[in-house]
C-alpha atoms as a printed R data frame, in Angstrom:
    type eleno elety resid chain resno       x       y       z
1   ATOM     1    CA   UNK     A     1 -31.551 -25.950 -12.129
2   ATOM     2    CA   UNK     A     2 -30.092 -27.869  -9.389
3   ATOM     3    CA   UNK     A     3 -32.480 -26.570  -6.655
4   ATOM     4    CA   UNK     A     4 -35.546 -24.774  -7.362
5   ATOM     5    CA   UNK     A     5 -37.081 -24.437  -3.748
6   ATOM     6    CA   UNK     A     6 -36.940 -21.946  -0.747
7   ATOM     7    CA   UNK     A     7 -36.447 -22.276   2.813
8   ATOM     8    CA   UNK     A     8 -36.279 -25.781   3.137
9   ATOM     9    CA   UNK     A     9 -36.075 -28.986   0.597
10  ATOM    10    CA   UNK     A    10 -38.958 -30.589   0.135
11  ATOM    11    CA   UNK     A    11 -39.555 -34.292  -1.817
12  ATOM    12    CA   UNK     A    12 -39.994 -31.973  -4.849
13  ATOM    13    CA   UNK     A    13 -37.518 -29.634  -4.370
14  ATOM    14    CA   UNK     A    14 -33.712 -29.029  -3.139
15  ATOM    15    CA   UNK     A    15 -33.085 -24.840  -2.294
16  ATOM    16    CA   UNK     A    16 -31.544 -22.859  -4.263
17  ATOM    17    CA   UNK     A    17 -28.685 -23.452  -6.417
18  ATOM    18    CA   UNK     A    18 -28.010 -23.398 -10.143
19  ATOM    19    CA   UNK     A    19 -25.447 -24.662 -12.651
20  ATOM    20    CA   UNK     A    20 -24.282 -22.874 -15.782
21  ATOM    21    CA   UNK     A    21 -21.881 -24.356 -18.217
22  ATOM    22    CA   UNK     A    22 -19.387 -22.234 -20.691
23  ATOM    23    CA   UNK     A    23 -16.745 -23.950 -22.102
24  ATOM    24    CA   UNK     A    24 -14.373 -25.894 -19.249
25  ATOM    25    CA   UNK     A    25 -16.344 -23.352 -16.733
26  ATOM    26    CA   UNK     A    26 -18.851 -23.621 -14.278
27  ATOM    27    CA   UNK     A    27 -20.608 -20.959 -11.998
28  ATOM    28    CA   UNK     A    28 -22.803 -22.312  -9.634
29  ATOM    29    CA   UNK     A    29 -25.244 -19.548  -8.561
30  ATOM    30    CA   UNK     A    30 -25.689 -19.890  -4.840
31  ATOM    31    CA   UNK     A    31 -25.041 -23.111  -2.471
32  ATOM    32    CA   UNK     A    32 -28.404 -24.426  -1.231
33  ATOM    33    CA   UNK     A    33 -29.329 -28.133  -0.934
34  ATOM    34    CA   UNK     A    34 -29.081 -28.588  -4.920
35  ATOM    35    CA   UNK     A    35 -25.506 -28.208  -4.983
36  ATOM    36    CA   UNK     A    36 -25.306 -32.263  -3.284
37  ATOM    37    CA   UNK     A    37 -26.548 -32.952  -7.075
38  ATOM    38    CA   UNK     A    38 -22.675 -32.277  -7.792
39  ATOM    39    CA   UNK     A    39 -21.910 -35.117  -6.225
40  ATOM    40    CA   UNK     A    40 -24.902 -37.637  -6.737
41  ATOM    41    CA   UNK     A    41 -25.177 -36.650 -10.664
42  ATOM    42    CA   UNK     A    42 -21.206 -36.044 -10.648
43  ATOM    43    CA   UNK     A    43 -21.618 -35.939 -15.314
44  ATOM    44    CA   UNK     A    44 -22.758 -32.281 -14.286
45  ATOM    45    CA   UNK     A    45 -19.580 -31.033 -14.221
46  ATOM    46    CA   UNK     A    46 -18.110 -33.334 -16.752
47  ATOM    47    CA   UNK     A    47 -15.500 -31.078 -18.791
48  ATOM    48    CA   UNK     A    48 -15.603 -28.350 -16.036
49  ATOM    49    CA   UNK     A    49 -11.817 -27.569 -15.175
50  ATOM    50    CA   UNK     A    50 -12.715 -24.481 -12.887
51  ATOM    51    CA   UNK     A    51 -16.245 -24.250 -10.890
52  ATOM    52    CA   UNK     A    52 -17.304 -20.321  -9.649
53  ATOM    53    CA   UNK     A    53 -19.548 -20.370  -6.546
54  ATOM    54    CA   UNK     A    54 -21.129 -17.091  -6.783
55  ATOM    55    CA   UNK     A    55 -23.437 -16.242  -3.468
56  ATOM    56    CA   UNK     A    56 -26.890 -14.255  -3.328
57  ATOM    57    CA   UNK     A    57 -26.260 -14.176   0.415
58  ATOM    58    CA   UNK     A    58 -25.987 -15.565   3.492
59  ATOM    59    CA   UNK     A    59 -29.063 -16.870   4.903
60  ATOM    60    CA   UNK     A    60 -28.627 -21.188   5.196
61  ATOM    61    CA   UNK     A    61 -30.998 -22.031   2.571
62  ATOM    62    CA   UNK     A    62 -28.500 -20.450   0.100
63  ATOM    63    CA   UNK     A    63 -25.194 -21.766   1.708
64  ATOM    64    CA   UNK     A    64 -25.337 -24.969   3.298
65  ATOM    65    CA   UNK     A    65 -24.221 -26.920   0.084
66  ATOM    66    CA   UNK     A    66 -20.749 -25.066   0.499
67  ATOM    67    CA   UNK     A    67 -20.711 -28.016   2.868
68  ATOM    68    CA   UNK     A    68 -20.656 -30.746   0.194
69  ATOM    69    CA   UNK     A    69 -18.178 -28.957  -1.890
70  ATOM    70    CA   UNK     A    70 -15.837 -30.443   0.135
71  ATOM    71    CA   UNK     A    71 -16.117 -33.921  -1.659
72  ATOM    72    CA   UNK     A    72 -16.203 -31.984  -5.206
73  ATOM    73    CA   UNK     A    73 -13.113 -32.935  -7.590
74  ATOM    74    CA   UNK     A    74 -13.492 -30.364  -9.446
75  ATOM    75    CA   UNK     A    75 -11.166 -27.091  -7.773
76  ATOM    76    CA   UNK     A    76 -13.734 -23.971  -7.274
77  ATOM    77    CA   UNK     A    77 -13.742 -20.531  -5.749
78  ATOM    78    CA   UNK     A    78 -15.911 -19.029  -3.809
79  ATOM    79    CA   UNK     A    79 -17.769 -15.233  -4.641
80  ATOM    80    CA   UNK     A    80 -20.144 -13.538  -2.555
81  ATOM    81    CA   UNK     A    81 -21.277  -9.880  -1.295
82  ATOM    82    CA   UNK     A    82 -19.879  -9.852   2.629
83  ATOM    83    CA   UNK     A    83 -18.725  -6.308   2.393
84  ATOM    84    CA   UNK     A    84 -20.855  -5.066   0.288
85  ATOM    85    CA   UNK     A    85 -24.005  -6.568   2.145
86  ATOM    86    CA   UNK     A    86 -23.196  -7.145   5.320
87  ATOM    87    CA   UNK     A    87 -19.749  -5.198   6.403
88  ATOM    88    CA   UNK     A    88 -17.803  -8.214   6.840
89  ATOM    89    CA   UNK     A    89 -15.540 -10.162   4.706
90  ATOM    90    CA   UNK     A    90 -16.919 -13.053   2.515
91  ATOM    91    CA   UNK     A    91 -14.566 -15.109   3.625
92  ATOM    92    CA   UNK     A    92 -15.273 -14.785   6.961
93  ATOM    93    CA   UNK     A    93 -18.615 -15.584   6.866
94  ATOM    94    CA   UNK     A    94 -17.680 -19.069   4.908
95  ATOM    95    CA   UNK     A    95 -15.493 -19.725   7.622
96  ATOM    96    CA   UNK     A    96 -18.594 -19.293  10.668
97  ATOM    97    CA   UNK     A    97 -20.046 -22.355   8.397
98  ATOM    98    CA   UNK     A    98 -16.936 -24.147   7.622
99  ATOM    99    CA   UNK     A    99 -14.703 -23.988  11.060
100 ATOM   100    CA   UNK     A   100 -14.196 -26.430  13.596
101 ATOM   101    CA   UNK     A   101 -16.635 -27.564  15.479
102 ATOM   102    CA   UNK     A   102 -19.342 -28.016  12.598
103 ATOM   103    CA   UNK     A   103 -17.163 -29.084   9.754
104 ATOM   104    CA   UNK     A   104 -13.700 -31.206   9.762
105 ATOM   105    CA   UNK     A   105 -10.807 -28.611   9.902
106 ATOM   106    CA   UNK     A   106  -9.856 -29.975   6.508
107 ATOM   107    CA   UNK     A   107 -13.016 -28.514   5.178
108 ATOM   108    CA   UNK     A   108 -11.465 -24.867   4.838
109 ATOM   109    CA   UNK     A   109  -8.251 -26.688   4.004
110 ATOM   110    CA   UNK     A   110  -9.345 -27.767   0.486
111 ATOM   111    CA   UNK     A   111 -11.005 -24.331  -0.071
112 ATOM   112    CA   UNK     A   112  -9.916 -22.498  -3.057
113 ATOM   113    CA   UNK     A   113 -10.146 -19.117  -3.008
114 ATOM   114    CA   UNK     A   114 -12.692 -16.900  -1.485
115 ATOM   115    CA   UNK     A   115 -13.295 -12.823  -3.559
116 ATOM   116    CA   UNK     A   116 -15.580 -10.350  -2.518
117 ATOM   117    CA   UNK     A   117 -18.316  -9.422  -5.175
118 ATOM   118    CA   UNK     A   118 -18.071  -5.305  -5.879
119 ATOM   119    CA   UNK     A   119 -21.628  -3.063  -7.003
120 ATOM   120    CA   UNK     A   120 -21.256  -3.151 -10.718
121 ATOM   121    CA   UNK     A   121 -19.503  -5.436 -13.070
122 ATOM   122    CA   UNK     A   122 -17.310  -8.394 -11.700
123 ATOM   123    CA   UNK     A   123 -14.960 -10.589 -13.957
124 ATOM   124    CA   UNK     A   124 -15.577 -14.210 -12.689
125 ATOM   125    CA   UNK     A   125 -13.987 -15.965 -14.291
126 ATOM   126    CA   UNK     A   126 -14.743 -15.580 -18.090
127 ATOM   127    CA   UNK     A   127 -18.654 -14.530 -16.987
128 ATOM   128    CA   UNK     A   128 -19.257 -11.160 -16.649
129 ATOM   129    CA   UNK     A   129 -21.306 -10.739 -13.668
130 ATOM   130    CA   UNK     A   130 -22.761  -7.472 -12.496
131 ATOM   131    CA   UNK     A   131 -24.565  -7.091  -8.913
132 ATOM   132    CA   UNK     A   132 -27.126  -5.024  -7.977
133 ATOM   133    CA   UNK     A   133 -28.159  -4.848  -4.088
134 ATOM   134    CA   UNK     A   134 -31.924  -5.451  -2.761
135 ATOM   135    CA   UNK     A   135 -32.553  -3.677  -0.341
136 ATOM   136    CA   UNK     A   136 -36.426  -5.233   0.606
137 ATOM   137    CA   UNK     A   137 -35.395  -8.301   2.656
138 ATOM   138    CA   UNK     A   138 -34.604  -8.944   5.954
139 ATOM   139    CA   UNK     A   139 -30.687  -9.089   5.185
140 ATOM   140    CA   UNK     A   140 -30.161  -7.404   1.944
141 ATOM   141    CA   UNK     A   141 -29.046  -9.668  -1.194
142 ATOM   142    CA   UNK     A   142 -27.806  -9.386  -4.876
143 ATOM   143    CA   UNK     A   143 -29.345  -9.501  -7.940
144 ATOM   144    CA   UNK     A   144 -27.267 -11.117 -10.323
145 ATOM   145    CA   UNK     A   145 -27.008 -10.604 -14.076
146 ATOM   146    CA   UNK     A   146 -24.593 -12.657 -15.841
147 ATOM   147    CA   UNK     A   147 -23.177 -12.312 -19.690
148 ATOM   148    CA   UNK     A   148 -26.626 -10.416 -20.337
149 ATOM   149    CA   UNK     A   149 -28.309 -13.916 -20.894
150 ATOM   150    CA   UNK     A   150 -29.291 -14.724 -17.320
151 ATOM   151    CA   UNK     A   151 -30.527 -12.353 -14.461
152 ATOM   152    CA   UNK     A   152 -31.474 -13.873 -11.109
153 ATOM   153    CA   UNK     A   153 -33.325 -12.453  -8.579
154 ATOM   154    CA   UNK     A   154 -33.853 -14.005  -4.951
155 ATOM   155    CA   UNK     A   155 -35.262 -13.178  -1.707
156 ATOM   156    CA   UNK     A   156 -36.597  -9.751  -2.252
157 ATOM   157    CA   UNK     A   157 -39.463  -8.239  -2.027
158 ATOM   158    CA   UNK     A   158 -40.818  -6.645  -5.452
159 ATOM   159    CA   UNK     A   159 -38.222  -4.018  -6.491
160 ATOM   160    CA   UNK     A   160 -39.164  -1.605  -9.167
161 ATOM   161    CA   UNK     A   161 -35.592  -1.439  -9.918
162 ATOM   162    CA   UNK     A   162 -34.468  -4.391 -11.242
163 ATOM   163    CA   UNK     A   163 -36.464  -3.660 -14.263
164 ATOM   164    CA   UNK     A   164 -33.362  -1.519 -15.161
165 ATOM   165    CA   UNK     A   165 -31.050  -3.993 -13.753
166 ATOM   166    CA   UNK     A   166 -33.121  -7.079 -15.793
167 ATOM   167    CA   UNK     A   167 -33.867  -5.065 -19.154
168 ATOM   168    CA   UNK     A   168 -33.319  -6.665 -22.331
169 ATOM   169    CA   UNK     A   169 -31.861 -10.125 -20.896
170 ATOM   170    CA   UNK     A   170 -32.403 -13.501 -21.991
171 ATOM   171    CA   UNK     A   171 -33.635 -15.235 -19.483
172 ATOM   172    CA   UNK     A   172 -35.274 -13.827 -15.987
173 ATOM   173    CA   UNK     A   173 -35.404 -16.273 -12.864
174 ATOM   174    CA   UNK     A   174 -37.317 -14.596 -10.320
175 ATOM   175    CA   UNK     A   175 -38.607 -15.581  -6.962
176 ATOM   176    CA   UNK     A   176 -42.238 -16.321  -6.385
177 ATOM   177    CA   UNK     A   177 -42.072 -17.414  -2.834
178 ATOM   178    CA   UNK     A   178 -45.126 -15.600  -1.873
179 ATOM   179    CA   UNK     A   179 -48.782 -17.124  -2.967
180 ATOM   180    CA   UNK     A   180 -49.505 -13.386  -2.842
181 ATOM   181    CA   UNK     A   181 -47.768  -9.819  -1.687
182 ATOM   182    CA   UNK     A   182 -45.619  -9.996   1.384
183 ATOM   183    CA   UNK     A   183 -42.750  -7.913   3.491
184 ATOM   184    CA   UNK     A   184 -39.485  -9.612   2.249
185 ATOM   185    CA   UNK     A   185 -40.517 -12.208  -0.887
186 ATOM   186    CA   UNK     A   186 -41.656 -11.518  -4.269
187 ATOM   187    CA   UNK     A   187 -45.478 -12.973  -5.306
188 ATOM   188    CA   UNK     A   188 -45.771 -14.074  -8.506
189 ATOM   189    CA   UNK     A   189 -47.888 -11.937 -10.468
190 ATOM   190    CA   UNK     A   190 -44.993  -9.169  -9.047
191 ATOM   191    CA   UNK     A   191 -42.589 -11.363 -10.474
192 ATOM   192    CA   UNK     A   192 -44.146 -11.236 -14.393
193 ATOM   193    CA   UNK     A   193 -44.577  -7.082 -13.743
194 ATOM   194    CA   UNK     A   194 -41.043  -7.021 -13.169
195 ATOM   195    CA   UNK     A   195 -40.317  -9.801 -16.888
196 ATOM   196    CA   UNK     A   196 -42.792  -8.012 -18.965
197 ATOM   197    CA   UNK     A   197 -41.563  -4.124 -17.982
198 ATOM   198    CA   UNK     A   198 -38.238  -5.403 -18.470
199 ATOM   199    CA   UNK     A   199 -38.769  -6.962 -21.882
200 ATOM   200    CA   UNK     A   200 -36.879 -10.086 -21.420
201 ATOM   201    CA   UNK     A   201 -37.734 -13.486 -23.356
202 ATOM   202    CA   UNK     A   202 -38.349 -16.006 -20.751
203 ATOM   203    CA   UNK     A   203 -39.506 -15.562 -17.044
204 ATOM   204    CA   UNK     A   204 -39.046 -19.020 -14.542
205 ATOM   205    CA   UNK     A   205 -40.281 -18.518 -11.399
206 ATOM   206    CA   UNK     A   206 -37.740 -19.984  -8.660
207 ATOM   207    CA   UNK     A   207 -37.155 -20.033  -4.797
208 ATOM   208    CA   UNK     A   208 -40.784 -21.732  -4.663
209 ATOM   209    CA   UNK     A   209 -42.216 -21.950  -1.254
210 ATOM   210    CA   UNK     A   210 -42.234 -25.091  -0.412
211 ATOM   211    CA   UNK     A   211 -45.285 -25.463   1.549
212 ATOM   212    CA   UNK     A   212 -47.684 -24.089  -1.165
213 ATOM   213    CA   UNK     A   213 -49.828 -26.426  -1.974
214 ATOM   214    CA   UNK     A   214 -51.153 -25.195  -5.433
215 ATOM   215    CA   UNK     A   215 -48.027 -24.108  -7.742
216 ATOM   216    CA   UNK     A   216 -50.460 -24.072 -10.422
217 ATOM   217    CA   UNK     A   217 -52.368 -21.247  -9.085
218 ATOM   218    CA   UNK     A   218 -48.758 -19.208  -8.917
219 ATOM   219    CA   UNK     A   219 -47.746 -19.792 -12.669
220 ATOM   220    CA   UNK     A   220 -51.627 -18.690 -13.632
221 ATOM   221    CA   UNK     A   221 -51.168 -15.669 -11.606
222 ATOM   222    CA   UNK     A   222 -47.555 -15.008 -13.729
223 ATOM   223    CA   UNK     A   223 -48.869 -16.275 -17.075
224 ATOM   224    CA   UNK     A   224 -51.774 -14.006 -17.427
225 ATOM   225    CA   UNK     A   225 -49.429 -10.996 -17.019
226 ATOM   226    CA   UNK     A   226 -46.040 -12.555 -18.738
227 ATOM   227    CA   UNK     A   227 -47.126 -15.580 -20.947
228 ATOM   228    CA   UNK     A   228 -43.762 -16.814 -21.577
229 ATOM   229    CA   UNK     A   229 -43.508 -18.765 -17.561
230 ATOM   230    CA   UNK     A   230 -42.328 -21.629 -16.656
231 ATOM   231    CA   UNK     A   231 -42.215 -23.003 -13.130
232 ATOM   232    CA   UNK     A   232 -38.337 -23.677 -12.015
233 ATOM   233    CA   UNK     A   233 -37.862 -27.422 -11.328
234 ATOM   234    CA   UNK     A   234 -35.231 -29.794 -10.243
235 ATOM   235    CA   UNK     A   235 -33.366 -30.787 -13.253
236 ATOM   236    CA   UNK     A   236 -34.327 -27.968 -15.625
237 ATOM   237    CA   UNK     A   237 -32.468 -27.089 -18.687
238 ATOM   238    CA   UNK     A   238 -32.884 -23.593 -19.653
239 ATOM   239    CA   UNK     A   239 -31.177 -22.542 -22.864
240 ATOM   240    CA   UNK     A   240 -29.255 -19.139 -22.214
């Protein structure tokens, strides 16, 4: 867990970004402020050969860290739902980001490849990730569920369906942005509902708000429905 937090970092937190390892490949599950951990804890991709950059959506919190890519050795390509979410192509999103005036030119220079994310089961890489879109947020975003060990789900607000879409995984990182129900985030009691209908193993609540000033309150909230949460932090290991 390379950033935990949403909207903004926060002296506990970077946003949102995670790192899973499989063999000599990466995929790095959105670009928020986490993703600079690439380059100030650089052993994280130690033995990676080929890093996948697979994107939620669009919204900054989630994307900036494509910024510090640039200074990455390792080579990486970029995935994410433009057409599917937002009628326009991935890459040309990046490039609103990356382009001249608010990056170096070489920035998109040293880009690898950039692939548009389909509904349904995508081969990145050797993961197998399938998308499903949410449609309860302010721009719509993907639920990802990767190698039936890990499903993430980010910026939503609670979605009966991705019980279906989460069933039977290993692991469940959810958003619990909101202390309690709200249009467009996902409160954490919501957030067990979803891990206990779905009978998965582990829940770990992610994309934390990070001006809510008792966490503990959140996990209680979670626990009491779905005992088996934990609270995403910076630097967590979670077995898949």
């Amino acid at each position: 867990m390379l950033g935990s937090g949403g909207f903004a970092p926060s002296d506990r937190r970077e946003t949102a970004a995670a790192l899973l390892r499989k063999g000599s490949e990466g995929l790095l599950i959105d670009a928020g402020t986490g993703t600079r951990r690439l380059l100030t804890e650089r052993s994280l991709l130690d033995g990676v050969e080929r890093l996948h950059v697979v994107l939620t959506h669009f919204h900054l919190d989630h994307l900036t860290g494509l910024f510090y890519l640039a200074d990455v050795e390792t080579p990486f390509d970029v995935w994410g739902g433009g057409e599917l979410l937002e009628g326009l192509s991935t890459r040309s999103l990046v490039e609103r980001l990356l382009a001249s005036p608010f990056a170096p030119a070489s920035f998109l220079e040293g880009f690898g490849e950039v692939h548009e994310l389909e509904a349904g089961e995508n081969a990145v890489g050797s993961f197998l990730v399938r998308t499903r879109v949410q449609p309860l947020h302010s721009n719509p975003t993907l639920a990802l569920r990767i190698d039936d060990a890990l499903v993430w789900c980010t910026d939503t607000s609670h979605d009966a369906e991705n019980v279906d879409f989460a069933r039977g995984a290993r692991v469940l990182c959810h958003e619990s942005f909101a202390a309690e129900t709200r249009a467009n985030h996902t409160a954490a009691r919501e957030a067990a509902e979803t891990a206990a209908a779905a009978s998965v193993e582990r829940l770990v609540l992610i994309h934390l708000d990070p001006l809510l000033a008792d966490e503990g309150t959140a996990l209680e909230a979670a626990r009491a429905v779905f005992p088996d949460t934990a609270l995403g932090e910076d630097g967590l290991v979670v077995p898949v």
